[in-house]
C-alpha positions in Angstrom: 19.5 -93.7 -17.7 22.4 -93.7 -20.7 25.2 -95.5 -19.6 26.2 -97.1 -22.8 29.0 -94.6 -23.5 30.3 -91.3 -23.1 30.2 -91.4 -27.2 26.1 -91.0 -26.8 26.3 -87.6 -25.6 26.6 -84.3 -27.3 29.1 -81.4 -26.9 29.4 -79.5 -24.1 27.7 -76.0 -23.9 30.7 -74.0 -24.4 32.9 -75.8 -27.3 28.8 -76.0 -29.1 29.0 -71.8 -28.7 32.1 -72.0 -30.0 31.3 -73.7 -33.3 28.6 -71.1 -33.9 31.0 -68.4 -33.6 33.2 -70.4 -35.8 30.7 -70.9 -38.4 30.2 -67.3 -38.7 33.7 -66.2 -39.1 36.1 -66.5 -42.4 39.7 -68.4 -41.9 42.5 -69.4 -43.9 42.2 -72.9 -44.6 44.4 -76.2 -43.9 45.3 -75.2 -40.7 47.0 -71.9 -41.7 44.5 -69.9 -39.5 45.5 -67.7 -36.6 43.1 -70.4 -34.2 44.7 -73.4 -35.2 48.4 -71.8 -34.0 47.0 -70.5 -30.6 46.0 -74.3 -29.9 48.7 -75.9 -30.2 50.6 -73.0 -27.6 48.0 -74.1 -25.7 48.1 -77.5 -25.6 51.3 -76.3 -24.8 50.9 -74.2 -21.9 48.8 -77.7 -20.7 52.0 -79.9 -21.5 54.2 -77.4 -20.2 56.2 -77.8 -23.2 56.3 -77.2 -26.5 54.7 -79.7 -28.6 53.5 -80.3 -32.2 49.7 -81.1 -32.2 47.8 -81.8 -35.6 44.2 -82.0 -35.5 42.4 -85.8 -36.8 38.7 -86.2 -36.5 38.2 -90.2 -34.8 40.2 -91.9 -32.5 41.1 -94.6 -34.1 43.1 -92.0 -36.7 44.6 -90.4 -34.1 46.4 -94.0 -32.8 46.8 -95.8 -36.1 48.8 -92.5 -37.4 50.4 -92.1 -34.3 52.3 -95.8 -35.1 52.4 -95.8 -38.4 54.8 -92.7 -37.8 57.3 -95.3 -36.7 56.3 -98.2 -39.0 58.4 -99.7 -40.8 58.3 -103.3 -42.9 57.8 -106.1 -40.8 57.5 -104.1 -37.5 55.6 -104.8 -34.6 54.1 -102.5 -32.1 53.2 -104.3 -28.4 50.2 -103.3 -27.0 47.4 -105.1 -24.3 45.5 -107.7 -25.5 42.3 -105.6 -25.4 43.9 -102.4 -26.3 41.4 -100.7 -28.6 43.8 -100.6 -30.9 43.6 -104.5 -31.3 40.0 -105.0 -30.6 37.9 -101.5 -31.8 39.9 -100.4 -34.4 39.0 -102.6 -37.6 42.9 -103.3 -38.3 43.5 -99.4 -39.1 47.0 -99.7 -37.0 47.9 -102.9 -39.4 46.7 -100.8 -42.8 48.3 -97.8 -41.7 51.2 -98.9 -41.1 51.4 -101.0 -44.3 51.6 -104.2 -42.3 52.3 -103.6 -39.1 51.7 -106.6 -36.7 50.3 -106.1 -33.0 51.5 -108.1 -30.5 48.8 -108.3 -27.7 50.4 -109.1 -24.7 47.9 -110.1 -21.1 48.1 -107.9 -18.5 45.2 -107.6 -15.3 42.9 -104.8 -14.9 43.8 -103.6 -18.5 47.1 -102.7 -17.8 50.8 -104.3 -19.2 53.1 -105.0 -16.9 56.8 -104.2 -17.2 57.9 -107.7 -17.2 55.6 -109.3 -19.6 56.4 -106.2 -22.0 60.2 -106.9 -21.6 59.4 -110.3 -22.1 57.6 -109.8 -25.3 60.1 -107.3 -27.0 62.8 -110.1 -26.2 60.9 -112.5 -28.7 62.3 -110.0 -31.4 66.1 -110.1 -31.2 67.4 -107.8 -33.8 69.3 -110.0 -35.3 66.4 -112.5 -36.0 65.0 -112.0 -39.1 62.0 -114.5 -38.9 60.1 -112.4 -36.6 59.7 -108.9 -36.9 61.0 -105.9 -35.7 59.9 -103.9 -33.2 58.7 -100.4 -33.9 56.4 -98.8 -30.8 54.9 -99.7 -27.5 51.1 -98.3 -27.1 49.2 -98.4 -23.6 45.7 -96.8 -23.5 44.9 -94.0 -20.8 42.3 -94.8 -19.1 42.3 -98.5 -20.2 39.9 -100.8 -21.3 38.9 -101.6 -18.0 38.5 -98.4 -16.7 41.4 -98.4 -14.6 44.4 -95.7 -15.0 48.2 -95.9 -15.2 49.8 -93.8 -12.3 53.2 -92.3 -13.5 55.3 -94.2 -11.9 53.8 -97.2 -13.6 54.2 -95.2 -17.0 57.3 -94.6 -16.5 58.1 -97.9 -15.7 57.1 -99.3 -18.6 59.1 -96.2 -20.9 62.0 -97.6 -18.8 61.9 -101.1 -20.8 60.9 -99.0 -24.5 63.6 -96.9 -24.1 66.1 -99.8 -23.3 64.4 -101.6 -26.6 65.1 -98.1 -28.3 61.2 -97.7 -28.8 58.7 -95.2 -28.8 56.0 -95.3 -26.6 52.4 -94.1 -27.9 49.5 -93.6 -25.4 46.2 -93.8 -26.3 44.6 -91.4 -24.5 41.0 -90.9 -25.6 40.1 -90.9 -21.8 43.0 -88.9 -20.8 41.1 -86.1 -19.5 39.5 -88.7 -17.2 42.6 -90.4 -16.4 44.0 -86.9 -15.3 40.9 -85.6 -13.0 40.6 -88.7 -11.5 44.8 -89.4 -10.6 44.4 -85.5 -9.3 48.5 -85.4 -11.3 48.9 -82.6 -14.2 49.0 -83.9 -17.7 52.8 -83.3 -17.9 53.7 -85.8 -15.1 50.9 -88.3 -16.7 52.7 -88.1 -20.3 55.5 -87.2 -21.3 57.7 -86.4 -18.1 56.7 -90.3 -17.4 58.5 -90.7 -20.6 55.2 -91.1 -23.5 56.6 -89.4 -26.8 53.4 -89.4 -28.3 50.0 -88.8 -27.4 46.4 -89.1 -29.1 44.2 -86.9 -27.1 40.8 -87.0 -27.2 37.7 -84.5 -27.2 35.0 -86.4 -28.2 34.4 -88.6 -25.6 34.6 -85.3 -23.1 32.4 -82.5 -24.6 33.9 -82.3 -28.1 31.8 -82.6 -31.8 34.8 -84.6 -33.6 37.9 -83.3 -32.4 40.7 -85.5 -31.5 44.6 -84.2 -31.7 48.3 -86.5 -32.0 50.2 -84.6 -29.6 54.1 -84.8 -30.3 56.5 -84.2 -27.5 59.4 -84.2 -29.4 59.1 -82.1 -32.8 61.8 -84.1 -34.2 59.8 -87.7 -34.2 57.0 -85.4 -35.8 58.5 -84.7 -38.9 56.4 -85.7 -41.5 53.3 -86.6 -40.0 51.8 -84.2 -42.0 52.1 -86.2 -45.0 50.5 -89.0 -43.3 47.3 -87.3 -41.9 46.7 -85.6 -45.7 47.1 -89.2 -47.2 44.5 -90.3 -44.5 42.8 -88.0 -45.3 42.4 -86.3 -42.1 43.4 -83.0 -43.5 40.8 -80.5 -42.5 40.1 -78.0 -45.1 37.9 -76.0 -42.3 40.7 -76.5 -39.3 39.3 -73.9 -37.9 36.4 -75.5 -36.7 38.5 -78.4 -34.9 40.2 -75.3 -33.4 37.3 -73.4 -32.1 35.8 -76.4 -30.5 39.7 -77.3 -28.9 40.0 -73.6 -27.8 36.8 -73.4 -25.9 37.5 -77.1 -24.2 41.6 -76.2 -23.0 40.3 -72.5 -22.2 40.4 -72.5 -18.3 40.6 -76.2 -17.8 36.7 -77.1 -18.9 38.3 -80.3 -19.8 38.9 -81.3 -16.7 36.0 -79.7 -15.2 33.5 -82.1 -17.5 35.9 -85.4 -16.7 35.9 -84.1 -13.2 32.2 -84.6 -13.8 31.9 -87.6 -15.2 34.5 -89.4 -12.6 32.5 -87.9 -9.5 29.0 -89.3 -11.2 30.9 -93.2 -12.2 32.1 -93.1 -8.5 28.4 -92.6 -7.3 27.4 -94.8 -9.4 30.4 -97.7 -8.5 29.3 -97.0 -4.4 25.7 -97.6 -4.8 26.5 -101.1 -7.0 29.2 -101.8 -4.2 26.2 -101.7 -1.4 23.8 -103.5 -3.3 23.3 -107.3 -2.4 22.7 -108.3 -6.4 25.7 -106.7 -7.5 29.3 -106.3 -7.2 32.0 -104.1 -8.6 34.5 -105.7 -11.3 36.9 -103.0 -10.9 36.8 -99.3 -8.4 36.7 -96.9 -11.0 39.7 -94.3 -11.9 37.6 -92.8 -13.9 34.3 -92.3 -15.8 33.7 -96.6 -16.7 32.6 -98.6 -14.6 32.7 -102.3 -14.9 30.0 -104.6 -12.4 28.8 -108.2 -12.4 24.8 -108.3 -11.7 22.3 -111.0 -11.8 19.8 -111.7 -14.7 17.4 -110.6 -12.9 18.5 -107.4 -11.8 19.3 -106.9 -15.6 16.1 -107.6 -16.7 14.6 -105.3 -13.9 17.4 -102.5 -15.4 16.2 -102.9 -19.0 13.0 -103.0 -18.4 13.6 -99.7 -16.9 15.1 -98.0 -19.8 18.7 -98.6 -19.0 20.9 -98.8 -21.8 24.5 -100.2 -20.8 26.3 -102.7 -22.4 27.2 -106.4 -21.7 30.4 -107.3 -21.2 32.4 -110.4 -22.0 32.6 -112.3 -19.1 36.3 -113.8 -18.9 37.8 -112.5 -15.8 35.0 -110.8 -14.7 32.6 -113.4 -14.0 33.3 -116.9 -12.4 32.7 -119.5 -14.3 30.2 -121.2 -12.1 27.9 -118.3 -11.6 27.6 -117.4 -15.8 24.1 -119.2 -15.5 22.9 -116.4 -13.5 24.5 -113.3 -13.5 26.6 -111.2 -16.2 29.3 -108.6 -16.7 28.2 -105.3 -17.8 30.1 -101.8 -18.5 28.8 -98.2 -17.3 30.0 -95.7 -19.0 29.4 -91.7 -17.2 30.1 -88.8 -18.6 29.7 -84.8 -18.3 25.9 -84.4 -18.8 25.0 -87.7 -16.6 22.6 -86.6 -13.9 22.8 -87.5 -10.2 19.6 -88.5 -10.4 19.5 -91.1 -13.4 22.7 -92.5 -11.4 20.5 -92.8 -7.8 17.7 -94.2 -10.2 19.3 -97.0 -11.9 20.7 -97.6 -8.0 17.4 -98.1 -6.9 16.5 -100.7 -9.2 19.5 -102.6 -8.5 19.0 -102.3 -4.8 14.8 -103.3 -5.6 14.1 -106.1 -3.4 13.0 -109.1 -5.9 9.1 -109.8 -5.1 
């Protein structure tokens, strides 16, 4: 019962077969390789546009690149105040973008709101030079509650960055959750919402260490490459990164093992929903799911085997009730068993003796 993240688990069956053809073949190196160009037409055929893709191997490259594209000195980038890339991400955005400042703006279930990010930008008039400037807008896909943006709320929010004259960056190491679970195409969930870039992620969905900064406009590309070899996310073997994106885009597997993981999280969410020692924090859009429990049903859990983690309780648990119960975050993902997710039911549902 391994709920602590979709991080924990391996690589899905095909994108593993996939490195072991790789690994027995010769290709050009940096990228030059016939493998590398037939991914990026098809993460264009998935766009249904064409795009400039370039390969990174963590997450937390793909987003701090992603801004530092637009940094520039004393810029600011507005983002949710538990956007990974303020929390997680050890101030790579910040050193990246030589300086870069985050301005974390509150926003319920995880997501901003159009006003409060209006609001925000206003703070930097251009004309002030005490503050900042503002350089990019970044939203994370799913968010960091689990929930997901619907396009019209995307392109609600690209409706204020593109008055501001900004760029707007998702983080979308989730995406492929986010996508299977709003039943949308990832066109109408990116850019024709108006996101210019993307960081989209494998490795949380079936993938060794494969994530990819996805362009929609070559033009706001140009020069990236410079930044990802100074990063030193350059792969000399590209090839590899290719083989395992080629076998994950190939026929939608991507969203066949999100599609996965959602259907097991919302499993998991109803049997927490009907149990008497439990509630739901947040319905799940896609593979997290977020609960308040009691102690007791925690201890019951870990001495189980569970592994999940606690969450921080602020707006999740009320105040008055932290004595005796806690927040905690379930994380599915493609290889979690129906069974493990009935079990750890179960033992929440156990009546105390």
């Amino acid at each position: 019962m391994i709920f602590a993240s979709d991080n924990w688990t391996g690589a899905s069956d095909r994108v593993a077969a996939a490195l072991v053809e790789a690994a027995g073949a010769t290709a050009p190196a940096y990228g030059s390789d016939p493998l590398t160009a037939s991914v990026e037409a098809a993460f264009a055929r998935v766009f249904e546009r064409d795009v400039a893709a370039f390969f990174v191997a963590t997450g937390t490259a793909a987003n701090a690149l992603s801004l530092a594209q637009f940094a520039r000195p004393g810029g600011v980038v507005f983002c949710h105040r538990d956007a990974h890339i303020a929390v997680d991400e050890g101030g790579a955005p910040e050193f990246f973008g030589g300086g870069t400042r985050l301005h974390r703006i509150d926003g319920a279930n995880g997501k901003l709101h159009p006003a409060d990010l209006a609001a925000a930008i206003a703070l930097y008039p251009a004309e002030a030079v005490h503050h900042g400037q503002p350089v990019a807008v970044s939203i994370s896909q799913l968010t960091e509650a689990g929930t997901a943006y619907q396009p019209a709320e995307i392109a609600a929010l690209a409706a204020v960055t593109r008055g501001a004259g900004l760029p707007l960056h998702m983080d979308g190491a989730r995406f492929g959750n986010a996508v299977a679970g709003l039943g949308v195409s990832p066109a109408e969930a990116s850019w024709r919402a108006g996101v210019d870039v993307l960081s989209f992620g494998g490795s949380k969905n079936g993938c060794f260490a494969a994530e990819a900064v996805i362009f929609f406009d070559r033009g706001q590309a140009r020069g990236f490459e410079f930044h990802r070899k100074r990063a030193g996310h350059l792969f000399s073997k590209s090839s590899f990164v290719a083989a395992q994106f080629h076998a994950y885009l190939t026929d939608d597997h991507w969203l066949e093992l999100a599609g996965h993981a959602n259907a097991m999280a919302r499993r998991l969410a109803a049997g927490i929903e009907a149990a008497d020692d439990a509630t739901l924090a947040f319905l799940p859009d896609g593979n997290e799911v977020f609960a308040v429990i009691s102690k007791a049903v925690d201890a019951r859990l870990r001495a189980a085997g569970a592994v999940y983690y606690e969450w921080p309780p602020e707006g999740l648990v009320d105040s008055a009730r932290r004595g005796d119960f806690i927040a905690i975050r379930l994380v599915t993902s493609f290889r979690t068993r129906a069974e493990d997710v009935d079990n750890f039911v179960r033992i929440i549902s156990a009546v105390d003796a």
